[in-house]
LUMRO-557269 format. One record per residue (C-alpha): x negated, z, y. Coordinates in pm, 1 decimal. Layout:
# LUMRO-557269
X Z Y;
...
END
This chain:
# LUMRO-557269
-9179.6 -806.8 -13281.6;
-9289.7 -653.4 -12948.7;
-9112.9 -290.8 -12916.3;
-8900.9 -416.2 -12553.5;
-8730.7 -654.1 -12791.8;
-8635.8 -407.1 -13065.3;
-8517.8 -151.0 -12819.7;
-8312.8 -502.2 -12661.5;
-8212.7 -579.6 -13036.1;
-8086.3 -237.7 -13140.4;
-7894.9 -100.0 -12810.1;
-7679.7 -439.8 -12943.5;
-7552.6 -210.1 -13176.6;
-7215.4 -55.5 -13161.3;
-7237.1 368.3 -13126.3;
-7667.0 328.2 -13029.3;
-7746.3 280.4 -13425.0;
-8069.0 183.1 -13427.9;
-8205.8 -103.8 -13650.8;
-8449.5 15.3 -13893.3;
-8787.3 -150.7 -13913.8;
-8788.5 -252.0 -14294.2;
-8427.0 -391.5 -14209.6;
-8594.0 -667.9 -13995.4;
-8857.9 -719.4 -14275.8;
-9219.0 -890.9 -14216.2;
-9254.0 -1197.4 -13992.0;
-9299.1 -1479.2 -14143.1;
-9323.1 -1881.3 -14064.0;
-8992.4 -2074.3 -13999.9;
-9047.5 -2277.7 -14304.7;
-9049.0 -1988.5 -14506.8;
-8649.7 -1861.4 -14432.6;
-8604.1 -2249.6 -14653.8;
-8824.1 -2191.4 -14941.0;
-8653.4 -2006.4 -15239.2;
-8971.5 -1768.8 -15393.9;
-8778.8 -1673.4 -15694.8;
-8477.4 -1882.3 -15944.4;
-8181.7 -1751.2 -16122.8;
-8398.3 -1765.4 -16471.1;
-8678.6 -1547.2 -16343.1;
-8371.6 -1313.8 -16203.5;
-8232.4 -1267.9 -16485.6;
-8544.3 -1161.6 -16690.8;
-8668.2 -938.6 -16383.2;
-8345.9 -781.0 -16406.6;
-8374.2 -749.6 -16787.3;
-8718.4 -586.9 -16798.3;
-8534.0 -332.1 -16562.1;
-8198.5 -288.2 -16798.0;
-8466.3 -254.3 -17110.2;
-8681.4 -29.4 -16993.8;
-8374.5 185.8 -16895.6;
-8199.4 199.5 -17185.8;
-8543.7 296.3 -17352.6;
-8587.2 568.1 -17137.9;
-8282.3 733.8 -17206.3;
-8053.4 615.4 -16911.9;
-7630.2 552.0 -16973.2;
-7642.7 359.3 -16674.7;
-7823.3 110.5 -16474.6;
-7814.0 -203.3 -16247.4;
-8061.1 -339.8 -16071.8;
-8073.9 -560.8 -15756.5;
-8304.2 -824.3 -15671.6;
-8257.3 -931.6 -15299.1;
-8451.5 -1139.9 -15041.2;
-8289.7 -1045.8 -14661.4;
-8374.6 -1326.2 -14363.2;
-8318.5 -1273.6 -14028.6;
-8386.0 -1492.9 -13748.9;
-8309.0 -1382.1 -13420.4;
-8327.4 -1572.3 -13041.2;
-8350.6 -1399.3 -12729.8;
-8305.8 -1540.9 -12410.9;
-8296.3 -1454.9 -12024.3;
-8221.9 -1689.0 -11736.3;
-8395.5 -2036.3 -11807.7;
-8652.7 -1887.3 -12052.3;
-8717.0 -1774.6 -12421.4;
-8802.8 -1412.7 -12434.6;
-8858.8 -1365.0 -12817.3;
-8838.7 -1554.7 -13155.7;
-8788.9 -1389.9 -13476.3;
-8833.2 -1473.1 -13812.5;
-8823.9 -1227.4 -14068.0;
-8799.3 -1167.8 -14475.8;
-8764.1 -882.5 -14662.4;
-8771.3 -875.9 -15048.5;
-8782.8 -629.5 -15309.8;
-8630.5 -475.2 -15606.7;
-8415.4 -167.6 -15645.4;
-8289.9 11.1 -15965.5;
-8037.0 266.8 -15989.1;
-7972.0 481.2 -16312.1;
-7814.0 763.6 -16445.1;
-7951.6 1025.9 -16665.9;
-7871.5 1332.7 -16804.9;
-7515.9 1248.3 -16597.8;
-7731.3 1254.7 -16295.0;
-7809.3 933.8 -16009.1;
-8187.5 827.6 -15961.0;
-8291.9 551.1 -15769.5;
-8616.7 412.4 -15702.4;
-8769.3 24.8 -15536.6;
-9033.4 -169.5 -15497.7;
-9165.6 -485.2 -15335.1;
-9376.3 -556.8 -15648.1;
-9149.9 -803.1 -15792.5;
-9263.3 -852.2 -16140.5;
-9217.7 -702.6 -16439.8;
-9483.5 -398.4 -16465.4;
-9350.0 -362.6 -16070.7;
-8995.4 -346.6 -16209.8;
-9052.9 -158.7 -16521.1;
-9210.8 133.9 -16289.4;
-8936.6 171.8 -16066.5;
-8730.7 144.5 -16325.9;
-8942.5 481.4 -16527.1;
-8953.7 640.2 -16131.2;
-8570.1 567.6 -16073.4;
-8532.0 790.2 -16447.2;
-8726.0 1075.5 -16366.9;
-8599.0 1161.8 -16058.4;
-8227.3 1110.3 -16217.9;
-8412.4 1396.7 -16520.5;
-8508.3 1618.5 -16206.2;
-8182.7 1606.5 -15986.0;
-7975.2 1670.5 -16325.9;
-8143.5 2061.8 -16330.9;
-7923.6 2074.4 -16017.2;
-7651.1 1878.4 -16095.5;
-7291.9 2072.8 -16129.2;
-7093.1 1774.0 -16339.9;
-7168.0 1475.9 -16463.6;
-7115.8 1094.6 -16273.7;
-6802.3 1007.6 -16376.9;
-6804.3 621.4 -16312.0;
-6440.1 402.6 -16260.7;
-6447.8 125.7 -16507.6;
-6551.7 -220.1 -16438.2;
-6502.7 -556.6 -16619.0;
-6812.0 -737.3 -16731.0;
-6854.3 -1076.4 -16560.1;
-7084.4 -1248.1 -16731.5;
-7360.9 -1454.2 -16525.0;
-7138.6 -1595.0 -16181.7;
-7235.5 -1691.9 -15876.7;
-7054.8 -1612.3 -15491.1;
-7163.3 -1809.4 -15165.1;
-6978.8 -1760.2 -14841.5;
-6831.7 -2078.7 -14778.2;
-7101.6 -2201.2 -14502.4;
-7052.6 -2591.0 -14360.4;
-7389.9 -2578.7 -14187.4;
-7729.2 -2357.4 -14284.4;
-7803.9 -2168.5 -13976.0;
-8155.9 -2169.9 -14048.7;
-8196.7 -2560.1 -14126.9;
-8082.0 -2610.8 -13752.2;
-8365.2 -2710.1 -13532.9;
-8459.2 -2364.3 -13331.0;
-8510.3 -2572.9 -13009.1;
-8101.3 -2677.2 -13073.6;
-8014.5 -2333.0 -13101.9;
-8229.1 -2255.4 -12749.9;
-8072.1 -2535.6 -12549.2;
-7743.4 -2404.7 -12628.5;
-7836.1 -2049.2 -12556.7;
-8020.1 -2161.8 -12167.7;
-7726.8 -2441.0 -12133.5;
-7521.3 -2083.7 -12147.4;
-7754.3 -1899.8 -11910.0;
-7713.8 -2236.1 -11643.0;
-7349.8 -2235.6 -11669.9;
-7354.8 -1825.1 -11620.2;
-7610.2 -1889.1 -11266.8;
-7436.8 -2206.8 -11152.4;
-7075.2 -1991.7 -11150.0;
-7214.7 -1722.1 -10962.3;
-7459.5 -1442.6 -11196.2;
-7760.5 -1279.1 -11093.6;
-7925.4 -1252.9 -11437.9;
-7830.6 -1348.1 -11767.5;
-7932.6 -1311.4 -12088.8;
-7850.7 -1429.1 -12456.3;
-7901.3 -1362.0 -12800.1;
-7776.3 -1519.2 -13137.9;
-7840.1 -1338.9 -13479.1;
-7849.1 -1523.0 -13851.5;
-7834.3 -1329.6 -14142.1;
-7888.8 -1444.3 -14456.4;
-7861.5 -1198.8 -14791.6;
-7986.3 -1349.2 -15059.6;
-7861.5 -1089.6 -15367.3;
-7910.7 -1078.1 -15721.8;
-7748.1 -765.5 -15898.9;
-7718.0 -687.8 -16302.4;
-7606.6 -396.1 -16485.4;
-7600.9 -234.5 -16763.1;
-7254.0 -342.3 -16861.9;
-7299.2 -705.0 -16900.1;
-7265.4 -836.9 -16534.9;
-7517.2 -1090.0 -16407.0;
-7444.2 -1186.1 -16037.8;
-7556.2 -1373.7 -15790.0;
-7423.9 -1411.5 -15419.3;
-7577.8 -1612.4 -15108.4;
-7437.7 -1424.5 -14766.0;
-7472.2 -1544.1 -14409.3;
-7365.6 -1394.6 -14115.5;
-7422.1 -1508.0 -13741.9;
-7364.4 -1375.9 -13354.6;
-7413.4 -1558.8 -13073.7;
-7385.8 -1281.7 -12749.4;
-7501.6 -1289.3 -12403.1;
-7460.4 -1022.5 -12088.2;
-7405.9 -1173.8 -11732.0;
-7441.6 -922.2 -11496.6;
-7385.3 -1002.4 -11101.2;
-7506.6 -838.8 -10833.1;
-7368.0 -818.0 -10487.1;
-7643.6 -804.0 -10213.5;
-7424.4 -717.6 -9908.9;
-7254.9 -388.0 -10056.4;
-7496.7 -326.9 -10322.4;
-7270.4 -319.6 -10605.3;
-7298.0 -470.8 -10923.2;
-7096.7 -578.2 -11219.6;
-7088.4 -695.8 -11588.9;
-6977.0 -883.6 -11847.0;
-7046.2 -941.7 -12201.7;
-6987.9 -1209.9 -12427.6;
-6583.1 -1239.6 -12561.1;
-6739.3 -1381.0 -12913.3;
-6737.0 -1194.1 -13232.0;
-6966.6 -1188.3 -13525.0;
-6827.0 -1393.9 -13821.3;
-6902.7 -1447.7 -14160.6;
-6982.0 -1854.0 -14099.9;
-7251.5 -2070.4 -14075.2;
-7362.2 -2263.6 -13731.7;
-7008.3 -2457.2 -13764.7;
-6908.8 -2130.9 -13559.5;
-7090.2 -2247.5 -13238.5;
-6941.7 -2618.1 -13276.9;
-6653.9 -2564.8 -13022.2;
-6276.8 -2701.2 -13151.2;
-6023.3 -2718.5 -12933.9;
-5782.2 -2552.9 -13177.2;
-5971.4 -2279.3 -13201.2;
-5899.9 -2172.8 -12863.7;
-5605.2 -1988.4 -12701.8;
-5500.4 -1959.0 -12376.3;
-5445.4 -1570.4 -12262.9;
-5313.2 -1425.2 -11924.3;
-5511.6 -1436.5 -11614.6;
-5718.3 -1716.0 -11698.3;
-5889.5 -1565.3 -12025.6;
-6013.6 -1826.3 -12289.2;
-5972.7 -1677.2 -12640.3;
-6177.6 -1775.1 -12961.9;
-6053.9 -1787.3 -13303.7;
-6271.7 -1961.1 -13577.6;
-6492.9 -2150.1 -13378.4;
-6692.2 -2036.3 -13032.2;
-6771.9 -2228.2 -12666.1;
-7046.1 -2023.7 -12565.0;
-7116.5 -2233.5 -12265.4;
-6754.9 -2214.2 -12165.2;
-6719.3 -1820.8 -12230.3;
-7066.4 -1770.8 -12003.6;
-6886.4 -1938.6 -11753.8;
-6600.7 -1734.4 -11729.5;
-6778.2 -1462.4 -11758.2;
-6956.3 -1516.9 -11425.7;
-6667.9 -1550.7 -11246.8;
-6486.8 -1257.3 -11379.4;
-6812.9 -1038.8 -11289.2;
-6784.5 -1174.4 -10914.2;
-6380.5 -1105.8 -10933.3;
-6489.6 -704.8 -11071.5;
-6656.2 -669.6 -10728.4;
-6391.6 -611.7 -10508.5;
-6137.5 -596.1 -10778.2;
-5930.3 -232.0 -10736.1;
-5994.8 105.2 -10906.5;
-5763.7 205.4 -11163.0;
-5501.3 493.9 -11039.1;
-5470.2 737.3 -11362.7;
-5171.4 769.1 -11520.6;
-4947.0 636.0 -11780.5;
-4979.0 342.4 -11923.0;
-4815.2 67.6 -12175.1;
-5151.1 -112.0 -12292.3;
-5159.7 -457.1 -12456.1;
-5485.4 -482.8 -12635.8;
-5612.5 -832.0 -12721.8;
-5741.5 -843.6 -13133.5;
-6184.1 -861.5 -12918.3;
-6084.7 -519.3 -12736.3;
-5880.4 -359.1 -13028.9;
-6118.3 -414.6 -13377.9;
-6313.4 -155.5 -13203.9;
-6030.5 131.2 -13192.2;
-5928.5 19.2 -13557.6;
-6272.2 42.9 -13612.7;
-6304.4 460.7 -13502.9;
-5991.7 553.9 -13543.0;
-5899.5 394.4 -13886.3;
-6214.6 208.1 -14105.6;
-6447.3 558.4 -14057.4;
-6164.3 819.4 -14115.0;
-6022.3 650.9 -14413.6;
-6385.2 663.5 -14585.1;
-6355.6 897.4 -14887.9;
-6662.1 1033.6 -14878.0;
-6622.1 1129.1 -14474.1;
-6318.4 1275.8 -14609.2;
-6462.8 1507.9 -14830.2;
-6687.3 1615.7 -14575.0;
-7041.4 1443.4 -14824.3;
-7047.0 1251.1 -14452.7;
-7060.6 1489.8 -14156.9;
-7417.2 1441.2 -13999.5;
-7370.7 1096.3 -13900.3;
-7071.1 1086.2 -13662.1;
-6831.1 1340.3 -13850.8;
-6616.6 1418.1 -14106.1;
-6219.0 1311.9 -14109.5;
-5897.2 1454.8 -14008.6;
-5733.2 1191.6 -14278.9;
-5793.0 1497.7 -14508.2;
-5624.6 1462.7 -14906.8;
-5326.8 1682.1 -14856.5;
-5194.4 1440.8 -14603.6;
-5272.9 1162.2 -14859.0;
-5138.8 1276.8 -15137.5;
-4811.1 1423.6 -14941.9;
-4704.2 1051.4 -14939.3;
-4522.7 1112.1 -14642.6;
-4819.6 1148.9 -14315.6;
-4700.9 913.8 -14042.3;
-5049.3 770.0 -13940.1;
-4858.4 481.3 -13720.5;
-4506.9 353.5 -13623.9;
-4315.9 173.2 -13895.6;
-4455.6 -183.7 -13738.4;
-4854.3 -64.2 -13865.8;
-4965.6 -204.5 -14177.4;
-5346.9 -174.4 -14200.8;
-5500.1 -320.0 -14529.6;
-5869.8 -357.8 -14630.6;
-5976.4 -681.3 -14728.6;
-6360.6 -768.8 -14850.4;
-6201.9 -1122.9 -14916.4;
-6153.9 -1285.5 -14608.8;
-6268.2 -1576.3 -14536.1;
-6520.0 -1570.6 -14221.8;
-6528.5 -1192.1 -14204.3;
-6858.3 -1005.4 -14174.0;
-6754.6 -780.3 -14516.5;
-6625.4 -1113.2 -14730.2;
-6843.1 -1151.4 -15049.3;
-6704.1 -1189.3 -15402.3;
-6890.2 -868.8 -15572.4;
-6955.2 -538.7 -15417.8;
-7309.2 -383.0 -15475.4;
-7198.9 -205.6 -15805.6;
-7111.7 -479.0 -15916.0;
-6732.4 -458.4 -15844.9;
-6514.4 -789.6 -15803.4;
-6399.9 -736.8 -15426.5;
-6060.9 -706.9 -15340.6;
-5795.8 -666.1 -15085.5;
-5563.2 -306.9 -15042.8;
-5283.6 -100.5 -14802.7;
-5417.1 175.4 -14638.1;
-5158.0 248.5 -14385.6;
-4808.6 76.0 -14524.8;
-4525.7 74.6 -14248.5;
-4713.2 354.8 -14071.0;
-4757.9 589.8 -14408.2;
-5111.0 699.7 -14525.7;
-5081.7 576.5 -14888.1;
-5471.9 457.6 -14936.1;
-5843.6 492.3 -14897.9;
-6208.6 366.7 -14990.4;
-6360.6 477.9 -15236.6;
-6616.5 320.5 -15497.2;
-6691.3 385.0 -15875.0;
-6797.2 721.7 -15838.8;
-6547.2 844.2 -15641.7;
-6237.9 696.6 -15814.5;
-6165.5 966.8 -16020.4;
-6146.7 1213.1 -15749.1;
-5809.7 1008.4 -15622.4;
-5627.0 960.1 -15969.0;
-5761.2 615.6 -15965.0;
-5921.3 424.0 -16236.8;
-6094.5 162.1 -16012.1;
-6294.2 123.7 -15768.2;
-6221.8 -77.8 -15459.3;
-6541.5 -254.3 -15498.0;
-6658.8 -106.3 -15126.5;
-7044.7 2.8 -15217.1;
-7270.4 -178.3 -15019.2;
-7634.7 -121.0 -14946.8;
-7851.8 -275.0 -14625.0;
-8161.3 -404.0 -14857.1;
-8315.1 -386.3 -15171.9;
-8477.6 -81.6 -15021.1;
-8189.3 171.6 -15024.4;
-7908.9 333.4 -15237.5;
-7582.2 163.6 -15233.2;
-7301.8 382.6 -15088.3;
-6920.3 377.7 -15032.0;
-6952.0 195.2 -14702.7;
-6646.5 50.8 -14482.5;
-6456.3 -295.2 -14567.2;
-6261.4 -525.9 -14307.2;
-6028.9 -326.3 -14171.5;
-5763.9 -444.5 -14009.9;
-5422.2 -444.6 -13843.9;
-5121.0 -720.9 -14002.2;
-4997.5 -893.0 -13690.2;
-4622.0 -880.9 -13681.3;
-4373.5 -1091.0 -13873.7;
-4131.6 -1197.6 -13631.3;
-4262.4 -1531.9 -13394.0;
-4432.5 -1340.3 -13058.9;
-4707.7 -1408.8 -12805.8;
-4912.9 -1199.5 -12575.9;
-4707.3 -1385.3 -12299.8;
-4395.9 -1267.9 -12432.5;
-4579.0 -920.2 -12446.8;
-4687.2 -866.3 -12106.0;
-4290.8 -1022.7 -11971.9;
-4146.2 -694.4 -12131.8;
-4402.9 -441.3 -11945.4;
-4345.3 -270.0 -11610.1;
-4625.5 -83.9 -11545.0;
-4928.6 -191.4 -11782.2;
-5302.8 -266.0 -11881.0;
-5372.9 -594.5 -12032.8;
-5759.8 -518.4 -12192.9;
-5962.0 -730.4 -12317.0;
-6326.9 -716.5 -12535.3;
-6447.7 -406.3 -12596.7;
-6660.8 -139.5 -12395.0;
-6819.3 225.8 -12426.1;
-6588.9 468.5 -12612.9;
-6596.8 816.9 -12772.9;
-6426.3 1032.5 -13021.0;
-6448.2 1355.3 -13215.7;
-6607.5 1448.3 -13552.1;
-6291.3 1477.9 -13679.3;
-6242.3 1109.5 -13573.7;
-5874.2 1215.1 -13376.5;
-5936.0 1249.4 -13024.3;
-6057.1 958.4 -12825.1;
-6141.4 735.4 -12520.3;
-6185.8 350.7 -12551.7;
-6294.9 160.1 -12255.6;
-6348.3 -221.4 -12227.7;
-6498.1 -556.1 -12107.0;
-6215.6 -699.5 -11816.4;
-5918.0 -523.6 -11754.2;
-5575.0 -660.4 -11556.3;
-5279.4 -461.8 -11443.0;
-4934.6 -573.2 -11538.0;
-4634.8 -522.4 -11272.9;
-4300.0 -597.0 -11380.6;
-4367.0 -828.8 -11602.1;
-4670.6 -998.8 -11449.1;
-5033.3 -1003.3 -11373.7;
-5096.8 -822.4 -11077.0;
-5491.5 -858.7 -11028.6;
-5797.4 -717.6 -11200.4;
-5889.3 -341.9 -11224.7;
-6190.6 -160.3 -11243.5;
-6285.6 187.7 -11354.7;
-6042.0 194.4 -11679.1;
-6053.0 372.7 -11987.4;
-5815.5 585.7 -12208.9;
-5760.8 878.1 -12395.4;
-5526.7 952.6 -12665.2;
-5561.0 1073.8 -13046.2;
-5522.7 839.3 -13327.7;
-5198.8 1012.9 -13470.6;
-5023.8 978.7 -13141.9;
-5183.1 658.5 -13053.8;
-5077.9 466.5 -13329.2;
-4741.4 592.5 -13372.1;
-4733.6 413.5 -12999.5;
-4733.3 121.2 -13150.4;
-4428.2 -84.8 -13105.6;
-4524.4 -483.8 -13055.7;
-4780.0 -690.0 -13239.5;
-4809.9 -1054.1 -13176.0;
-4760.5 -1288.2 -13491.4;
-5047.7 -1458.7 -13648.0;
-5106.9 -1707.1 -13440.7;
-5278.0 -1470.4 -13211.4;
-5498.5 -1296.6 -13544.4;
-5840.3 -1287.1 -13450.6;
-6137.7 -1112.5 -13623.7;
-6354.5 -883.9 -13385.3;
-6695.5 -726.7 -13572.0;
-6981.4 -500.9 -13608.2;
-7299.4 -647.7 -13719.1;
-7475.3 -333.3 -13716.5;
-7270.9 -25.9 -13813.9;
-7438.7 302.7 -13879.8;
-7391.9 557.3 -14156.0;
-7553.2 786.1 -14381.6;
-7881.3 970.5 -14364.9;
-8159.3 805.1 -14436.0;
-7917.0 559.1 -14190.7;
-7847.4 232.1 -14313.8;
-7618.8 1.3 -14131.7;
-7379.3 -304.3 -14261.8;
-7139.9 -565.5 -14099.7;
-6767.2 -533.7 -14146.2;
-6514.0 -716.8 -13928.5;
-6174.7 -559.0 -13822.3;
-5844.9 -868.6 -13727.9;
-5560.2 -829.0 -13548.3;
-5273.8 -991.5 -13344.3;
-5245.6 -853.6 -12952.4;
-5053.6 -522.1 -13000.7;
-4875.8 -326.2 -12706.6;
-4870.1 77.6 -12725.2;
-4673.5 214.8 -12484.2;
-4727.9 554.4 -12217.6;
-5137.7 577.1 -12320.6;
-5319.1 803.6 -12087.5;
-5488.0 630.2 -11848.5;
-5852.7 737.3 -11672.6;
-6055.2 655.1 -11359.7;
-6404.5 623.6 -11535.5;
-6560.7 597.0 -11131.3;
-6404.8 916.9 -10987.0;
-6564.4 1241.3 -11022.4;
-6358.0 1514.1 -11198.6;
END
């Protein structure tokens, strides 16, 4: 992989994570993301030689996980193919505990003496940490599954579609984007494919085949007379699917104001590039924001981000208990407001669950990486703080006696750690469309796909931008706006709440590469939502000098 691309490939990510190397894995031939090196039998006594040689060694605890990672990823600009990349990663990695203390070691030597090594490293470095150690791991309870098997429920194989399929599609974009009016334009679409064996110690055996896939471009259009120049990304989201995703169905699509085309379960890439042209050349001379206050209706593309910062990373226990700070903070969701039973995180109309479940989300599998059966839980419940993440470890720390099956590691090659699930906001009960919405609003933003943002290490105070952006006047659309972004906290911010479209509007917006953790490892969670309005938001001129 030539180093332009990787820098291309990891300022994709959201907050500037950057994609570790051994994340991408080694090159290898197309054929090669089809063949399976290893079968369920051999998995099983891999994992056993690991489990044995545990147990011998003195351990209380250990799983071990046996995964193969495949990546393919196109990149394209204008009417040519910048880069094509194939990669595999496979390994093994053991976790134990002894004397009450975590070890962890991995290898890419995937047979037994290989295993049975790691396994003997993994134990003596648990024997070493313990000297340290203050108390004992106190692990939640799980139920033994037996030998089962999890697939996400994919209609088409990304990687058994021809690659010069998946390039027309991409350069049919890029024409559509130059006939409506771009200067450049380039496009990208990632497949994932986690391949993940994991056993333990207490009887579990299981065996899960994840895909993932992104399809995103950037049209960016220049105007030669005044020298200006404007863009626009793609309005797609990630999605826990197979290529079905990029098979366009017309009921996938909604209608939203000013023209915008909205995608549900199912993606016109071609279509959205075209748009997205036009709305660049309409940014040119659109007007500049005036500052002020604001009632902001946030479509579900624009929004997953703020639920994103603002909720799915403060909510994390560990960031809680400040064992997160160096990456990106701590929390200001601290215990005492938990436990108080009472903290009014949002208006009465916010209920915010996590849900490693659902179907087509980046974060759906059916087992966590301890081995947990995944689930679905309230973390804010009509605008109270009643909930959090937390995995086996950590369980005991809330009064609970199970985890929430949340512990996820980025390859074979790292620890697993309490990392964030879907995340997301229940649209409302009551029949209501964005339409409806923006009839009721006076002076308002309508935003829509998401943009640059900050916020604190305490994850409170904030500033969201976005992709297009349309001001609202009594009731209507008045025009396009540039130079928009805006501030608030998350207390205040969500207690703004006070409309959320019903579920016909849900839509799932995602990360595919979310950062955590030192070392850093990054994972894919997607955050749904209906359109929600919050009213008198702070409002910024991002092009006006302070």
């Amino acid at each position: 992989m030539r180093r332009r691309d990787f820098v291309q490939l990891a300022g994709l990510s959201i907050g500037g994570m950057m994609l570790p190397m051994d994340l991408l894995g080694n090159p290898v031939p197309l054929e090669a993301l089809l063949a399976s090196p290893i079968d369920t039998l051999q998995k099983k006594q891999l994992a056993d030689a690991a489990l044995n040689t545990a147990k011998s060694k003195g351990a209380t605890y250990a799983d071990v996980r046996i995964g193969r990672y495949l990546n393919q990823f196109i990149n394209t600009r204008e009417n040519k193919v910048q880069n094509l990349t194939n990669t595999e990663s496979f390994g093994v990695g053991i976790r134990v505990i002894a004397n009450g203390t975590w070890g962890f070691a991995s290898t890419n030597e995937v047979t037994e003496d290989g295993i049975k090594k790691a396994t003997e490293h993994a134990i003596a470095i648990a024997k070493a940490n313990s000297k340290f150690q203050k108390e004992p791991v106190r692990l939640a309870p799980v139920q033994s599954y037996g030998e089962v098997t999890w697939n996400t429920p994919v209609q088409q194989n990304p990687f058994e579609v021809k690659v010069s399929e998946k390039v027309d599609l991409l350069l049919s974009a890029n024409a559509a984007a130059l006939k409506n009016g771009a200067s450049f334009v380039n496009s990208n679409l990632f497949q994932v494919n986690e391949q993940k064996y994991f056993a333990s110690s207490e009887g579990s055996y299981i065996d899960q085949d994840v895909h993932r896939i992104w399809p995103t471009f950037t049209v960016s259009v220049i105007d030669r007379a005044s020298g200006k120049f404007k863009t626009r990304d793609a309005m797609s989201a990630p999605m826990g699917m197979g290529y079905e995703y990029m098979i366009p169905k017309n009921e996938d699509k909604l209608q939203g104001p000013a023209g915008m085309i909205l995608y549900k379960n199912s993606y016109d890439i071609i279509e959205d590039a075209t748009l997205a042209a036009q709305q660049a050349k309409e940014m040119i001379t659109a007007k500049s924001v005036e500052p002020g206050k604001y009632d902001l209706v946030l479509e579900p593309n624009h929004l997953g981000l703020t639920i994103h910062e603002s909720v799915g990373h403060p909510l994390e226990l560990d960031r809680i208990l400040g064992y997160e700070a160096n990456y990106a903070g701590t929390s200001f969701a601290t215990l005492d407001k938990l436990k108080s039973g009472s903290f009014k995180y949002g208006s009465s109309i916010v209920n915010i669950v996590a849900d490693k479940t659902q179907t087509g989300s980046l974060g759906a599998v059916g087992y966590d990486d301890e081995g947990v059966k995944c689930k679905r839980w309230e973390l804010i419940k009509d605008g109270i703080f009643v909930n959090v993440q937390a995995i086996r470890d950590q369980a005991h720390i809330l009064g609970q006696n199970e985890s929430h099956g949340c512990c996820y590691s980025q390859s074979w090659n790292d620890v697993q750690f309490q990392r964030m699930p879907n995340v997301s906001l229940q649209p409302g009960k009551d029949p209501y469309t964005s339409e409806q919405m923006i009839k009721e609003v006076e002076k308002g933003i309508y935003i829509a796909g998401r943009g640059s943002f900050s916020i604190d290490q305490q994850r409170y105070n904030f500033q969201f931008g976005g992709t297009v952006f349309y001001e609202i006047k009594n009731g209507q659309i008045a025009g396009m706006l540039n130079d928009v972004a805006y501030q608030s906290n998350t207390q205040e911010f969500w207690n703004n709440c006070v409309k959320i479209c019903d579920e016909r509007d849900y839509r799932l917006f995602g990360s595919f590469f979310d950062g955590k953790g030192q070392p850093s490892q990054v994972s894919a969670v997607s955050h749904g939502s209906s359109t929600a309005r919050f009213n008198g938001v702070n409002v910024i001129n991002t092009g006006r000098n302070i």
